[in-house]
RODRENRO-66948 format. One record per residue (C-alpha): x, z, y; residue in three letters. Coordinates in steps of 0.1 Angstrom, whole numbers, padded with zeros to 4 digits, always signed. Each point is the difference from the previous one (the first is absolute). Example, Ala and Ser with C-alpha at 12.3 -4.5 7.8 and 13.67 -1.06 7.14 Angstrom:
+0123+0078-0045Ala
+0014-0007+0034Ser
REM end
This chain:
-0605+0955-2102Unk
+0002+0021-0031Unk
-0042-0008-0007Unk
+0010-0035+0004Unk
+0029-0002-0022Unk
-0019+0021-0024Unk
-0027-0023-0001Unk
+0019-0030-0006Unk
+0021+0018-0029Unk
-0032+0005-0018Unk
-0014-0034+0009Unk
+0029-0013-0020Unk
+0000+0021-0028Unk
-0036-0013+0000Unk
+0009-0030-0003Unk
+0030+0000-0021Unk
-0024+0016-0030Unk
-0032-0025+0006Unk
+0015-0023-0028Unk
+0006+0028-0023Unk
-0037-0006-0020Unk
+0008-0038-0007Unk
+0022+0011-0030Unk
-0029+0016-0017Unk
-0021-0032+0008Unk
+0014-0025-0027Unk
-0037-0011-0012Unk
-0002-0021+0032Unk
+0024-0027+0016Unk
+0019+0007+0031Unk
-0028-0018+0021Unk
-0027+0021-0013Unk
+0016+0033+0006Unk
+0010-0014+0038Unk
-0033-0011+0006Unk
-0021+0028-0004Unk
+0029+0022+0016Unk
-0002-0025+0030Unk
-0039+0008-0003Unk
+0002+0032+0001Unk
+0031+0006+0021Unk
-0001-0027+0026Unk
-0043-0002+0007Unk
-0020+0029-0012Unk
+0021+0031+0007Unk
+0015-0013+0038Unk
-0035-0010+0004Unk
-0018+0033-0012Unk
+0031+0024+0023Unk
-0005-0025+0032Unk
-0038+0005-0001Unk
+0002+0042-0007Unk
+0025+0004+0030Unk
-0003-0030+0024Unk
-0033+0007+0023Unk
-0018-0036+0007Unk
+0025-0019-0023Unk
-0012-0033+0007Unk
-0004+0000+0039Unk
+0042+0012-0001Unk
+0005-0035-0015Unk
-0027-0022+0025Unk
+0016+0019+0027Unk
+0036-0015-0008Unk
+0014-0033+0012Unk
-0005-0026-0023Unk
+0043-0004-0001Unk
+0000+0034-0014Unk
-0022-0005-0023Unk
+0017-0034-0010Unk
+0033+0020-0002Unk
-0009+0028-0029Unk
-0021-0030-0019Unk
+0030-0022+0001Unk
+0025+0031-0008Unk
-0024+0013-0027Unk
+0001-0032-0021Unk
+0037-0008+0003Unk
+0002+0036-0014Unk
-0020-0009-0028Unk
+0020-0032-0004Unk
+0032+0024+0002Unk
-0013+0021-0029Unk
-0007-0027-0020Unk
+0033-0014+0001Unk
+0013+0029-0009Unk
-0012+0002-0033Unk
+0007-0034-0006Unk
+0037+0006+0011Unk
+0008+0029-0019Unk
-0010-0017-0033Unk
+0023-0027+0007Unk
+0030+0020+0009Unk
-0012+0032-0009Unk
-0007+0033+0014Unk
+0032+0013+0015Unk
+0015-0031+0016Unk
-0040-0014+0010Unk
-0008+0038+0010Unk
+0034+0004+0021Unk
-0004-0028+0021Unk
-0036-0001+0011Unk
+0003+0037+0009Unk
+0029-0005+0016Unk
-0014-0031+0020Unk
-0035+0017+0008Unk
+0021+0034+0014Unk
+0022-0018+0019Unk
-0026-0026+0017Unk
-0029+0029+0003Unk
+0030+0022+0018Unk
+0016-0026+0023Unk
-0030-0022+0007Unk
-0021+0023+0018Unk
+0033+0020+0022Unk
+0008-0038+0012Unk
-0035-0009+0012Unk
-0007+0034+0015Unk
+0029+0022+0006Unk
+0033-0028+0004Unk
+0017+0027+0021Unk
-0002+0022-0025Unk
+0025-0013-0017Unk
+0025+0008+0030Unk
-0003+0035-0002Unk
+0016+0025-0028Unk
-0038+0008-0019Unk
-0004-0038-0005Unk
+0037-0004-0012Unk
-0009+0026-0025Unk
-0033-0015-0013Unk
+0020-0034-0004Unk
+0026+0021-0018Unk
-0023+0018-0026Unk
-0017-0036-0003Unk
+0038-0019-0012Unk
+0002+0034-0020Unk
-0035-0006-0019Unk
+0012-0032-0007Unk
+0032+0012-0012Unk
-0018+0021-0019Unk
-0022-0027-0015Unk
+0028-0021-0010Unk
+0016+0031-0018Unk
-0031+0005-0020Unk
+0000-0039-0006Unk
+0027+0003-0020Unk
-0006+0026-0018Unk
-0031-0017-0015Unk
+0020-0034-0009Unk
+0017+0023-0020Unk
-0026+0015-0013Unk
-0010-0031-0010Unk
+0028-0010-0015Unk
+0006+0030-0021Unk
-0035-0011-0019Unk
+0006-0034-0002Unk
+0036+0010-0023Unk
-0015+0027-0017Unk
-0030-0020-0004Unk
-0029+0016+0018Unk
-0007-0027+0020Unk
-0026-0019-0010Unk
+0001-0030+0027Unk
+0041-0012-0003Unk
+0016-0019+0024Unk
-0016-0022+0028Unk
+0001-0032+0007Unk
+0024-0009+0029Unk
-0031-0023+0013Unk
-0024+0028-0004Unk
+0025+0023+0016Unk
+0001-0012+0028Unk
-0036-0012+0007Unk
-0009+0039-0004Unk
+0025+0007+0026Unk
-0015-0016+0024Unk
-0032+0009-0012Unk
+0011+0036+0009Unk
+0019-0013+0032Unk
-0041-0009+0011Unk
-0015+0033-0010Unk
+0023+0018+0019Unk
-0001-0021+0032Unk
-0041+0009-0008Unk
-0001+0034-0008Unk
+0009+0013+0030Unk
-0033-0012+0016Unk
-0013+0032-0012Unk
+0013+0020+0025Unk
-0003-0028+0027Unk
-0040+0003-0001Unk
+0001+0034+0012Unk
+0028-0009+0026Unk
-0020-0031+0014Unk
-0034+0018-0004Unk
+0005+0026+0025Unk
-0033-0012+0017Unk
-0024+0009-0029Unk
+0021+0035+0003Unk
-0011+0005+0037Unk
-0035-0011-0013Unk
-0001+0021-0025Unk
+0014+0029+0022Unk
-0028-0005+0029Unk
-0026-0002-0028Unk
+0008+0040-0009Unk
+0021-0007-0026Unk
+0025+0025-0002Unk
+0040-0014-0002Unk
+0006+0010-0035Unk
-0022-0024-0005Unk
-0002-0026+0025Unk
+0020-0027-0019Unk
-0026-0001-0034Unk
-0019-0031+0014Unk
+0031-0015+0000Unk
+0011+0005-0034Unk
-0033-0009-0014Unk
-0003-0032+0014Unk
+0032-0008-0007Unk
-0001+0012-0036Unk
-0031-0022-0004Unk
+0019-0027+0012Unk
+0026-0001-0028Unk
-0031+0007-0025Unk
-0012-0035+0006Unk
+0036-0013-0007Unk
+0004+0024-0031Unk
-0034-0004-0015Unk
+0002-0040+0010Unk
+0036-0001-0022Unk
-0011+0025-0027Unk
-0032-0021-0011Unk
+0021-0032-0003Unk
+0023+0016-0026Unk
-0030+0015-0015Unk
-0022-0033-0003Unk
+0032-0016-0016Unk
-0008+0020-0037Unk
-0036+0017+0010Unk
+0018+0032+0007Unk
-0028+0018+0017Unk
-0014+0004-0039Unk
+0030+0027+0001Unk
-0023+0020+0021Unk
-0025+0007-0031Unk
+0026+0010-0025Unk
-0011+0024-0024Unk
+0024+0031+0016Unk
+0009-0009+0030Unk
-0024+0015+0022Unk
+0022+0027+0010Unk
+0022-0023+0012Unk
-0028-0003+0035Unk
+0012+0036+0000Unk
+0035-0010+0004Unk
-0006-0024+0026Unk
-0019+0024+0018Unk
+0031+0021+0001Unk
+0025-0026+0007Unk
-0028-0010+0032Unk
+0000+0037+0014Unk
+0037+0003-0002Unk
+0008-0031+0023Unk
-0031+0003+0020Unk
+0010+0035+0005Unk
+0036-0005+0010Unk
-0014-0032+0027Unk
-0023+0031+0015Unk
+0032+0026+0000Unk
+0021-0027+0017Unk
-0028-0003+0027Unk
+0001+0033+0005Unk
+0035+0004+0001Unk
+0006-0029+0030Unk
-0025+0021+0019Unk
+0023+0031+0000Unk
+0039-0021+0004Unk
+0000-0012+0034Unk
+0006-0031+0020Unk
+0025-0011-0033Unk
-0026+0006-0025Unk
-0004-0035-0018Unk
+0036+0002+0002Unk
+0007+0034-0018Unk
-0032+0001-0019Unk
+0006-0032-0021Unk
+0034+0003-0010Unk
-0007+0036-0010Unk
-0033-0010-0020Unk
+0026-0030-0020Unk
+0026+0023-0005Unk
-0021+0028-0021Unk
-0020-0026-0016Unk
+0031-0016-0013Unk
+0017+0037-0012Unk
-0038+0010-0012Unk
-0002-0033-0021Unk
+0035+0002-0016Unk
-0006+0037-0012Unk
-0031-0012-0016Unk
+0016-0022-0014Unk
+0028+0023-0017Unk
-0031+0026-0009Unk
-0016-0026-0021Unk
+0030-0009-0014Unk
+0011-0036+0015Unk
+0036+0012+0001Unk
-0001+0012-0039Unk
+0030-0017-0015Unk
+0018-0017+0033Unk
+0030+0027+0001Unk
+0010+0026+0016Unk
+0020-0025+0030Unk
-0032-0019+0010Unk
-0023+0032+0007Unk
+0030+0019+0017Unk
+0001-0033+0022Unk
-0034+0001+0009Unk
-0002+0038+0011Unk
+0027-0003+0020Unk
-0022-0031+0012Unk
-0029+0026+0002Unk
+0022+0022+0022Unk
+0013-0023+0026Unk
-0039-0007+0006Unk
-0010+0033+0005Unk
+0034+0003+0027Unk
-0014-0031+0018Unk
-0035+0014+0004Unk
+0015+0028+0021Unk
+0022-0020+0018Unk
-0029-0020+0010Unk
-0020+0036+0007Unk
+0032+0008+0021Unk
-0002-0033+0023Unk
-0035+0006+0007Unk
+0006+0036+0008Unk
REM end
């Protein structure tokens, strides 16, 4: 339990710094950084751990069911729709009400999803009255650090800082539901490993050990949202012929970057295998909430390090600490129901 819980800590703090190198990118467009991080992060790296620790790769996949792997193609590209939407929601209504909600969304669906579908009854006893406890508490928390950055936001916008204004009410509310989307999508993440148990067994019987077992799942599935990234990326790029960014004199470090911001995510998908491998018969349960939770806390202290918060006021960064901190309570509540 403690490995387990370790593991998804440091998936999430993984995960929470992989965007960390796009502020030192500002040669390319959004679409060019995200591309060759989805290159990097979502094909060659899965690909390259899958084939160094998964004996007989390929027969583990011609030896599932063709339902399974249906199931973590169909889940892998509504994740990559999910990330998409994303970014487009959080430049509509920006970062703190966009962020809030899909996170929120993805933890609560990639929590509850897989306990109703496999383990109803759990939800009778006291562990799984817990789990659903620390689940309404992430949320809570969410919410808290929701407001805190709409009045972050605020704060620049009176004193000046913010470079964007006010929204359109018709925007608004288009990049509401834009988020709404991503985070009924995101959550398909975590549903590839939980309907891909099959290429887990394969992968098991092929020598694999269990650490392991579920990289032909992620790779596959991380492919699938490439096609869907890359597929999106080159339309906004053949708009303005934005893959001449890619020769700029001086950016060629910025490949560099990307590389990072790949071995970060595909690093934390590989410590969140590993961690379902060591949390039980709840794992999907446990693991993914855990792994949104530190990502989000990860991603907000970023964010104060590089200075996002410079200028908002003391009330708004007070607000999102204590935000911070009812996070961190929920993650061992959740611990606590499992346990």
């Amino acid at each position: 339990m403690l490995v387990g819980c370790t593991l998804a800590i440091l998936a999430g703090a993984m995960q929470g710094a992989f965007p960390l190198p796009m502020k030192y990118t500002t040669g390319w467009k959004w679409e060019n950084t995200w591309c060759i991080f989805a290159l990097w992060g979502f094909v060659i790296l899965p690909w390259l751990l899958a084939f160094m620790t998964v004996p007989n790769l390929f027969n583990v996949y011609t030896s599932a069911s063709w339902k399974t792997i249906a199931a973590i193609t169909f889940f892998g590209a509504g994740w990559g729709i999910g990330t998409i939407c994303f970014g487009i929601g959080v430049s509509t209504v920006g970062l703190a009400l966009g962020f809030a909600l899909t996170i929120g969304m993805t933890g609560a669906l990639g929590t509850l999803v897989p306990m109703i579908v496999f383990h109803a009854d759990a939800f009778q006893t006291s562990g799984g009255l817990t789990i659903l406890g620390g689940v309404v508490l992430m949320l809570i928390g969410v919410c808290i650090c929701a407001v805190a950055g709409k009045w972050k936001e605020n704060a620049l916008l009176t004193s000046g800082n913010n470079e964007k204004g006010d929204k359109h009410s018709g925007s608004f509310y288009k990049g509401l539901i834009i988020c709404i989307i991503s985070g009924v999508a995101s959550p398909m993440l975590n549903f590839a490993f939980v309907f891909g148990e099959e290429i887990v067994s394969n992968a098991k019987a092929a020598g694999t050990s269990p650490a392991h077992a579920s990289n032909p799942i992620w790779c596959w599935t991380m492919s699938s949202a490439f096609v869907i990234t890359a597929i999106y990326c080159l339309y906004l790029m053949s708009r303005d012929r934005g893959w001449d960014r890619y020769v700029l004199e001086g950016t060629g470090r910025y490949w560099g970057l990307t590389f990072s911001m790949g071995a970060l995510w595909s690093g934390s998908i590989a410590l969140y295998g590993m961690g379902l491998s060591k949390l039980g018969p709840l794992a999907a349960s446990i693991g993914w909430p855990i792994l949104m939770i530190t990502s989000i806390v990860i991603g907000n202290l970023c964010g104060i390090v590089t200075g996002e918060w410079k200028g908002a006021g003391r009330k708004p960064l007070i607000t999102m600490i204590t935000g911070l901190v009812i996070l961190a309570i929920a993650i061992c509540i959740i611990g606590m129901g499992n346990a």
